[in-house]
Backbone as CSV, one residue per row, in Angstrom:
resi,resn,N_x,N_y,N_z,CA_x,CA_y,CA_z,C_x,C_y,C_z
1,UNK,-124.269,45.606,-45.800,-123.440,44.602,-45.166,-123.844,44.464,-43.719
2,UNK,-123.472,42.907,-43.387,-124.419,42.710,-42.126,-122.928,43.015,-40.789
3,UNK,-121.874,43.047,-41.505,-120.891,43.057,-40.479,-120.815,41.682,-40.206
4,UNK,-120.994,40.602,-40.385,-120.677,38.943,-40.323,-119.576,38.688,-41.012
5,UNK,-118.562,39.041,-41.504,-118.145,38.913,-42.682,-116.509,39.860,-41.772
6,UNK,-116.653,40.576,-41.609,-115.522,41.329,-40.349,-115.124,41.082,-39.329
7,UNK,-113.813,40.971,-38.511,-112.945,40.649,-37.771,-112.138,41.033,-36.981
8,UNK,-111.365,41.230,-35.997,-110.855,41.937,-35.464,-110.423,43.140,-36.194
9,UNK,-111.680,44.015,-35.428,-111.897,45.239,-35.872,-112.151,45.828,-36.935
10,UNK,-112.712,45.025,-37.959,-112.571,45.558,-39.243,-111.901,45.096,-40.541
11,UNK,-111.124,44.212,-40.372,-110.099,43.357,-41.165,-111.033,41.978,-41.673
12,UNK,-111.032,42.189,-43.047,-111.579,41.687,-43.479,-111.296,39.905,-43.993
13,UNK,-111.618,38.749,-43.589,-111.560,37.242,-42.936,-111.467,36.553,-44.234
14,UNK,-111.125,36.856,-45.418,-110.833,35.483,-46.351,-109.619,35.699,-47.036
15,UNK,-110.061,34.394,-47.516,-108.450,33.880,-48.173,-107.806,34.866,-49.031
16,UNK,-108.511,35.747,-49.764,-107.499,36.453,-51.072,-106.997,37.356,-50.036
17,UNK,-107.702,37.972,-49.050,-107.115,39.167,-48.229,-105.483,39.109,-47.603
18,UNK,-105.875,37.372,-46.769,-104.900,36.921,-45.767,-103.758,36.868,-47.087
19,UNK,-103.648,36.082,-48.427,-102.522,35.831,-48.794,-101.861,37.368,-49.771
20,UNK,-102.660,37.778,-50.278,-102.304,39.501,-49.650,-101.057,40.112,-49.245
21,UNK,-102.260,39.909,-47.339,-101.317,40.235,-47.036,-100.094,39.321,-46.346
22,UNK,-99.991,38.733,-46.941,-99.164,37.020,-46.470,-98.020,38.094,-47.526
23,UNK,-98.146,38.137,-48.629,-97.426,38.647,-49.747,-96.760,40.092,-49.269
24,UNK,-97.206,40.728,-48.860,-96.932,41.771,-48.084,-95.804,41.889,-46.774
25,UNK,-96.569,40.624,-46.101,-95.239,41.176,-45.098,-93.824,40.125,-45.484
26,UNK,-94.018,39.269,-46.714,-92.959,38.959,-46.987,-92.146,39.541,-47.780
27,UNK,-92.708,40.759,-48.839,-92.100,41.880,-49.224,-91.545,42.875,-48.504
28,UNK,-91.790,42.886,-47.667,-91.625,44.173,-46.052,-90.586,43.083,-45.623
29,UNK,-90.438,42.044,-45.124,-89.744,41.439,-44.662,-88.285,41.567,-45.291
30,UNK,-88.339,40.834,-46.718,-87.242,40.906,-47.721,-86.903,42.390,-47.447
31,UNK,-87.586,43.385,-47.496,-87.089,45.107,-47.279,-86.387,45.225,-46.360
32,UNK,-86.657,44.524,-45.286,-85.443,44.600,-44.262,-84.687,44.447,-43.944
33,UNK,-84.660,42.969,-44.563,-83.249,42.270,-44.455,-81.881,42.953,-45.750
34,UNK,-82.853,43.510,-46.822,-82.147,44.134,-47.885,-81.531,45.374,-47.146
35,UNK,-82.272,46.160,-46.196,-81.924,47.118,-45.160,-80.611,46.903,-44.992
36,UNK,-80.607,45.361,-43.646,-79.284,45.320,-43.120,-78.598,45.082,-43.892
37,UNK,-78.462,44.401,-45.156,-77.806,44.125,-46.112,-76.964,45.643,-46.337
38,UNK,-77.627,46.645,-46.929,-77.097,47.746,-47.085,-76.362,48.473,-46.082
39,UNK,-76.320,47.966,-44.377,-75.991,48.733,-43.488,-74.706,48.319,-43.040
40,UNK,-74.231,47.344,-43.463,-73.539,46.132,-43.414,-72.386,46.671,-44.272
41,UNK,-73.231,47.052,-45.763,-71.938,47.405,-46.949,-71.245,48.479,-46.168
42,UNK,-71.994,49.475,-45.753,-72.394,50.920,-45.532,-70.973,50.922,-44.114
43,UNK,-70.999,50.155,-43.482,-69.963,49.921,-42.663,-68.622,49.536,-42.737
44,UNK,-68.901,48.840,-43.462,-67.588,48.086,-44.536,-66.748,49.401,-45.141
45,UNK,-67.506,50.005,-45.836,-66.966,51.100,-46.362,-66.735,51.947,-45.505
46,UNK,-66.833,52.551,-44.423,-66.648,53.365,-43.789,-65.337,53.071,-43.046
47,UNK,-65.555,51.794,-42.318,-64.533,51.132,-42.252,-62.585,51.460,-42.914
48,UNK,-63.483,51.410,-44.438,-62.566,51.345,-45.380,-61.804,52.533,-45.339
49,UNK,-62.616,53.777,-45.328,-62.213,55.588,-45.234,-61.479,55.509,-44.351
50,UNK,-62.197,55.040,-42.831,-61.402,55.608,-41.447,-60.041,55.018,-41.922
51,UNK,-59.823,53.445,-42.215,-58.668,53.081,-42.478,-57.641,54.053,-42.961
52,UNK,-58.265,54.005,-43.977,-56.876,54.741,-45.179,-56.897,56.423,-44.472
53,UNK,-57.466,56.982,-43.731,-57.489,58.462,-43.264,-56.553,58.071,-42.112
54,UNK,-56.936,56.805,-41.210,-55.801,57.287,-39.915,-54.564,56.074,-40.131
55,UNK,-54.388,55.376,-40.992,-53.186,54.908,-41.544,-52.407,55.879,-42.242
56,UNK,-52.849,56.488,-43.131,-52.305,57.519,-43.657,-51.589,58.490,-43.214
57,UNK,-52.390,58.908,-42.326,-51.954,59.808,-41.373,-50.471,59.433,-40.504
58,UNK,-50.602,58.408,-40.298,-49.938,57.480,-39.079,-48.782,57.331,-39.503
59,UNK,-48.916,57.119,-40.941,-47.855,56.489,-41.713,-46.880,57.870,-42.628
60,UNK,-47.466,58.881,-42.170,-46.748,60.648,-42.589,-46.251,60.538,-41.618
61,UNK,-46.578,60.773,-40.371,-46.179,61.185,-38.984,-44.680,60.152,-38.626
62,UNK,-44.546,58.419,-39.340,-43.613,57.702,-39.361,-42.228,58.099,-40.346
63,UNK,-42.895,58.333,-41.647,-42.117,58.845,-42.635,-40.859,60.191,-42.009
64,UNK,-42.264,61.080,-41.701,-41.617,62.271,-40.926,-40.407,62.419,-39.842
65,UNK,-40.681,60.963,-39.164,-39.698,60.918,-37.753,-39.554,59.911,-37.598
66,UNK,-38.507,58.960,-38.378,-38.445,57.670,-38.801,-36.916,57.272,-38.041
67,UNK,-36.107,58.603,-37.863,-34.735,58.876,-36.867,-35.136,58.793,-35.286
68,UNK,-36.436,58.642,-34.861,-36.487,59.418,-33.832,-36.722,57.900,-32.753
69,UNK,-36.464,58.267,-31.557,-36.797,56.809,-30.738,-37.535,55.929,-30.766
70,UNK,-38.831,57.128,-30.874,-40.764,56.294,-30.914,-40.944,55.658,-32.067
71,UNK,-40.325,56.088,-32.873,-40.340,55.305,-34.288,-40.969,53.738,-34.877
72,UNK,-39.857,52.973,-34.167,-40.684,51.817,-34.165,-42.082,51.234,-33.385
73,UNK,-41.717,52.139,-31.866,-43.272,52.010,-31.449,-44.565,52.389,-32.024
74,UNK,-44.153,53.367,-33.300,-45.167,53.682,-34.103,-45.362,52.959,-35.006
75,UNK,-44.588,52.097,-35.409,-44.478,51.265,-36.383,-45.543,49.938,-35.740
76,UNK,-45.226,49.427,-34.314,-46.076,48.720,-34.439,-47.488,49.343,-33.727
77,UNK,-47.651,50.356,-33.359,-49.349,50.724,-33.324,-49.807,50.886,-34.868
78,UNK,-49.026,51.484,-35.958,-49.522,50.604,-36.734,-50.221,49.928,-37.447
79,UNK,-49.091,48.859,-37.162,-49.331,47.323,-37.545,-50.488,46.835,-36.791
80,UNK,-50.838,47.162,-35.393,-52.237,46.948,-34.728,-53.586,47.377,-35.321
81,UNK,-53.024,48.616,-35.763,-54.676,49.581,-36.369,-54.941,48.750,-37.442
82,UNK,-53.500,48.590,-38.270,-54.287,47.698,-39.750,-55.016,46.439,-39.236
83,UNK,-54.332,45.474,-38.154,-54.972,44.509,-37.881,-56.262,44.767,-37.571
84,UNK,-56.698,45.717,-36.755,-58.020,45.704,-35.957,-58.987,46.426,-37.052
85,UNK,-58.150,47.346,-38.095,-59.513,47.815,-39.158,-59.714,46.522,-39.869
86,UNK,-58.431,45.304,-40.465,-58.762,44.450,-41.176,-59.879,43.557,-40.135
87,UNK,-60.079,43.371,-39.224,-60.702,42.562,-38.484,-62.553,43.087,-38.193
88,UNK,-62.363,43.929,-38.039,-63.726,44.546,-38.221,-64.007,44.980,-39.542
89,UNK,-63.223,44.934,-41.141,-64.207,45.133,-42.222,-64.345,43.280,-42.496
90,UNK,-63.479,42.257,-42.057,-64.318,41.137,-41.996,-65.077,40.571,-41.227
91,UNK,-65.399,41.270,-40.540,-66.648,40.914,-39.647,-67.757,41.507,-40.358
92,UNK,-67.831,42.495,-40.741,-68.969,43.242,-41.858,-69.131,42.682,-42.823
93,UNK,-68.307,42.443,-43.794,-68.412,41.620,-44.512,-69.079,39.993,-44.362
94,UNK,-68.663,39.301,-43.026,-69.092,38.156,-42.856,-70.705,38.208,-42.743
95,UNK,-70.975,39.510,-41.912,-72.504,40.171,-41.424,-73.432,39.779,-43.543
96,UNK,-72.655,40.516,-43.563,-73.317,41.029,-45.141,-73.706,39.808,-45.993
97,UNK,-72.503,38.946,-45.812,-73.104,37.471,-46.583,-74.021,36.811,-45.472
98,UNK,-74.080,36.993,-44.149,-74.942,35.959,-43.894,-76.526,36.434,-44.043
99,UNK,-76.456,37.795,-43.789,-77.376,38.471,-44.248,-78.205,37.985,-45.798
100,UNK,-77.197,37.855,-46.881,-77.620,37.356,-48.082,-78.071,36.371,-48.273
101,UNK,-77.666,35.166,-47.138,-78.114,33.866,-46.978,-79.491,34.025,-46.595
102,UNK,-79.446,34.795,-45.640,-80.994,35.258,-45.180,-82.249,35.417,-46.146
103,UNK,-81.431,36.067,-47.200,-82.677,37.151,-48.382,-83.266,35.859,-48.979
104,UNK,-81.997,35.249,-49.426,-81.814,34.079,-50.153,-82.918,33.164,-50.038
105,UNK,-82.844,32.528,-48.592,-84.254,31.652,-47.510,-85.598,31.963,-47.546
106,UNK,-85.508,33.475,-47.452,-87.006,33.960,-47.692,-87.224,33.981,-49.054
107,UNK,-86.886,34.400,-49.790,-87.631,34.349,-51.024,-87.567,32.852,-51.681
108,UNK,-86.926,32.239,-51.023,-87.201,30.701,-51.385,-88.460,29.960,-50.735
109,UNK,-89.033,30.728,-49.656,-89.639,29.967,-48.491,-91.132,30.910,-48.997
110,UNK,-92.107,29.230,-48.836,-93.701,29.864,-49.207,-93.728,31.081,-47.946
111,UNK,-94.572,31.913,-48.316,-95.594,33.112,-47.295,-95.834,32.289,-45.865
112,UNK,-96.146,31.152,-46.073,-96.666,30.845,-44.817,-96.040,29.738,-43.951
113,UNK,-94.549,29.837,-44.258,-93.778,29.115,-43.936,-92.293,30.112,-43.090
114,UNK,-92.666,30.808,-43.717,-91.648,32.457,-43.194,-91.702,32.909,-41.583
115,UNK,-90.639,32.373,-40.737,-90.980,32.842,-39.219,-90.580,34.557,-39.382
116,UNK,-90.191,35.415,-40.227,-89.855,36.569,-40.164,-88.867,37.419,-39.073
117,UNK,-87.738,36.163,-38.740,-86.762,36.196,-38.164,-85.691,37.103,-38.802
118,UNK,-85.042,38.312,-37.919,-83.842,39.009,-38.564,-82.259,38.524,-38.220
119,UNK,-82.592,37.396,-37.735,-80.879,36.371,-37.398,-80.655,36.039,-38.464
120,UNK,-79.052,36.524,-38.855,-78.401,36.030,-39.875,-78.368,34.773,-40.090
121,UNK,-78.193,34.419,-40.778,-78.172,32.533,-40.994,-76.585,32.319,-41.437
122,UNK,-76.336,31.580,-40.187,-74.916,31.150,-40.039,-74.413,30.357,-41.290
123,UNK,-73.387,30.917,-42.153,-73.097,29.704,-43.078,-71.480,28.794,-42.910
124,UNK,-71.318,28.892,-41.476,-69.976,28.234,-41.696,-69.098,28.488,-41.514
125,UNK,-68.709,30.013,-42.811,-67.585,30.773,-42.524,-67.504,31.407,-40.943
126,UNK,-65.947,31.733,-40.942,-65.474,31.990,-39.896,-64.644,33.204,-39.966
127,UNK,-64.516,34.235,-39.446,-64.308,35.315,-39.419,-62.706,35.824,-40.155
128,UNK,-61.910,34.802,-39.809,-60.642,34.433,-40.268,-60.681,34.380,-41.942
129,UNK,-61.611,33.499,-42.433,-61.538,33.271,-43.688,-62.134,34.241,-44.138
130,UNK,-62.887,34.824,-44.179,-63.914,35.831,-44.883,-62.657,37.002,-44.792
131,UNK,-61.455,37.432,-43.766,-60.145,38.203,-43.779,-59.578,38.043,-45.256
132,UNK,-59.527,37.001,-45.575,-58.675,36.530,-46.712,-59.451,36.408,-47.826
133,UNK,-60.762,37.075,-48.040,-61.214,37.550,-49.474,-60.321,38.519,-49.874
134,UNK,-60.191,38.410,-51.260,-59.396,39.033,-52.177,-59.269,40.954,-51.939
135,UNK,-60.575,41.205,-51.667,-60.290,42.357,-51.573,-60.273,42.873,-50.079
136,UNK,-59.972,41.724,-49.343,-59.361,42.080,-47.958,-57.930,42.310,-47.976
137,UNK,-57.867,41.268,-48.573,-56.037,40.478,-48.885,-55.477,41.787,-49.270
138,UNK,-55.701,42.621,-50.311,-55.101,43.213,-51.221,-55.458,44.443,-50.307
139,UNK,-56.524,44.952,-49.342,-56.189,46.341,-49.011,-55.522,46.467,-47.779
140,UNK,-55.503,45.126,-46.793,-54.866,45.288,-45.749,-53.832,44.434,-45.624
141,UNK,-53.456,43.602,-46.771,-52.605,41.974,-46.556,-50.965,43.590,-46.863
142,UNK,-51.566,43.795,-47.948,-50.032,44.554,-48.301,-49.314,45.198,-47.349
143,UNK,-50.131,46.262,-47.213,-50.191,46.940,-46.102,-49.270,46.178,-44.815
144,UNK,-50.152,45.111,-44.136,-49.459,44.353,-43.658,-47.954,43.783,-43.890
145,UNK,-48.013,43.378,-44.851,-46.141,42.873,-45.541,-45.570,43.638,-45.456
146,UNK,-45.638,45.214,-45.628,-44.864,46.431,-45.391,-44.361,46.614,-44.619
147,UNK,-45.401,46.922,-43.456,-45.227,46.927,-42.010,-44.234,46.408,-41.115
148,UNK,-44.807,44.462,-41.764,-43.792,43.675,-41.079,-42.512,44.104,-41.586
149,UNK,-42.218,44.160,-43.014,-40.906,44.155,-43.453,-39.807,45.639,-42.811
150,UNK,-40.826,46.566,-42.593,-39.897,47.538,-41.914,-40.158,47.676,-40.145
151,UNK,-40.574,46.495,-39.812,-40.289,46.163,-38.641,-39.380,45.286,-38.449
152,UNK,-39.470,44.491,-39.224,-37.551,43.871,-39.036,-36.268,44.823,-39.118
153,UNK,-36.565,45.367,-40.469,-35.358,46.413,-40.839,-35.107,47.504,-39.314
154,UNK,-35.963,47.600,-38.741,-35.989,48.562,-37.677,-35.174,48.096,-36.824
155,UNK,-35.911,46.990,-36.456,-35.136,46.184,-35.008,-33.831,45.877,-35.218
């Protein structure tokens, strides 16, 4: 070999190589975004633990001293924690679908059309609504109705 045929540094200059590795870094690509995809769930759920560990908790410590002055002030810290865990597992969640929108684009999109961008792709939803998926509703909505309802009874 005359070395005519080689390229920056060694990398070899035709077409089967380039689409290759065209194929390649759009597999590596998709790997990543499947990454955040997973880091996303991975939060969500964690999310989910801390919840139910320091609600739980919160909500013994209320049970326990339900006579006592602080009582209702505990009642509504709370009613805050559920809000702010429900608010950050739909933000993860929102992460996670736009993320999917993402996977979605690339593997729809030729090799050589792929900017290999890791920005979620905005679909619309709004942080509010993605709250009110079903299995938001049901682990923090109740929760919530409780709350409120023995915050009236309190006052």
């Amino acid at each position: 070999m005359d070395g005519s045929h080689l390229k920056n540094g060694g990398i070899m200059d035709n077409k089967k190589s380039n689409l290759k590795t065209g194929e390649e870094d759009k597999r590596l690509h998709l790997k990543f975004i499947e990454d955040a995809i997973d880091r996303m769930a991975s939060n969500s759920f964690l999310i989910k633990g801390w919840s139910i560990t320091a609600l739980g908790g919160l909500i013994a410590v209320y049970i326990g001293n339900q006579n006592k002055s602080w009582s209702y002030q505990l009642l509504v810290l709370i009613f805050s924690l559920v809000l702010m865990f429900w608010g950050h597992d739909a933000y993860y969640l929102l992460l996670e679908r736009q993320y999917r929108n993402l996977y979605e684009k690339v593997v729809g999109t030729d090799v050589g059309q792929i900017d290999y961008s890791m920005k979620p792709l905005d679909n619309g939803e709004k942080v509010w609504c993605v709250a009110l998926a079903p299995i938001l509703k049901f682990s923090y909505g109740i929760i919530s109705v409780v709350l409120l309802v023995l915050l009236y009874m309190k006052k």
